[in-house]
N, C-alpha and C positions, 0 to 999 in steps of 0.2 A: 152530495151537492149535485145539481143538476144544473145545465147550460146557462138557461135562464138568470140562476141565481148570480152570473159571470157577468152578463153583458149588460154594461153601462158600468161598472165599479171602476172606483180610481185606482190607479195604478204607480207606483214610487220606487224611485231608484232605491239602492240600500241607504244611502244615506237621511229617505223619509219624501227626497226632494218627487213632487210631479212628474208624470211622464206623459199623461194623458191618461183614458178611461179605456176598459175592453170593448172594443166595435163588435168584434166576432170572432169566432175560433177558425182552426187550420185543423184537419185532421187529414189522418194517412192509413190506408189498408193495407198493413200486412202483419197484420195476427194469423191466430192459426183460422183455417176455412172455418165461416160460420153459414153452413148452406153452402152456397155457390161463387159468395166474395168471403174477402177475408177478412176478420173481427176489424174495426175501427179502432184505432189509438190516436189521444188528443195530441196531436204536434208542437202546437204554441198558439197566441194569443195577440189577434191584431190589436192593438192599442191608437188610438186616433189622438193626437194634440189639441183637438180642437172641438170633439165633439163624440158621443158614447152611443152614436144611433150607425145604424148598417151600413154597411157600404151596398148593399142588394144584388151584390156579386159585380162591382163597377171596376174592384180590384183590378181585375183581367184585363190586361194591355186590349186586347180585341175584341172587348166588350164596349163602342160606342153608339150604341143609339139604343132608344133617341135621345139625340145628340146633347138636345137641353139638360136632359136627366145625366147624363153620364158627366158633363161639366161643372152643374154644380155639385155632385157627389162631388167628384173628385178636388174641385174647391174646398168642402168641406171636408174632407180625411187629408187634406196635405199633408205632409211628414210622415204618414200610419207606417209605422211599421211592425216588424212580424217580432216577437220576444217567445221565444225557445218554449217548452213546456219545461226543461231542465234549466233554465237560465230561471225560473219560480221557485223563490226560496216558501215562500208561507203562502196560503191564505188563509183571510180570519175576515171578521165583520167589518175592520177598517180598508180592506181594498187588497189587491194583487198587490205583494213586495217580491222585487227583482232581487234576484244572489248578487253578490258580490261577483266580480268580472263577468257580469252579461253584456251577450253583446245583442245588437240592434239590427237586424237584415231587415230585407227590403221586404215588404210584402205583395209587391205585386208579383202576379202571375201572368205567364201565355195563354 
């Protein structure tokens, strides 16, 4: 599976219920050196309540301008937040399902 085939899929608690759709992923460097950084591994999956399109990196507390752009972004991902790459029990062709006790962090950034 590749990135692509993630962003915009619906996404559901265990119980089946909605959570919103994948906006975009979180990753973190620290595999072992590949080159000069170190390999990429997927951290978890911002999920939007409102809408399945980017946030274009508006996440970031100190990312405002311009200013019009960064307001309605952020109007639109209200709630988004970050779900674990371990808090994902399956995916399949129906959407990301969430495990049983996952929990909901924030997904903004500094």
């Amino acid at each position: 599976m590749i990135l692509s085939d993630l962003l915009g899929v619906p996404v559901t608690d265990p119980a089946g219920a909605p959570l919103g759709r994948v906006a975009d992923a979180r990753f973190v460097l620290d595999g072992p050196l590949d080159g000069q950084l170190a390999a990429a591994r997927l951290f978890g999956l911002l999920v939007s309540p409102h809408t399945g399109s980017s946030f274009l990196g508006y996440e970031r507390r100190t990312m405002r301008a311009p200013y019009p752009i960064a307001v309605v972004l952020r109007w639109r991902h209200r709630g988004i937040f970050l779900l674990r790459w371990e808090d994902v029990e399956r995916v399949d062709r129906d959407g990301v399902h969430a495990r049983p006790g996952w929990t909901r962090y924030d997904a903004t950034i500094d």
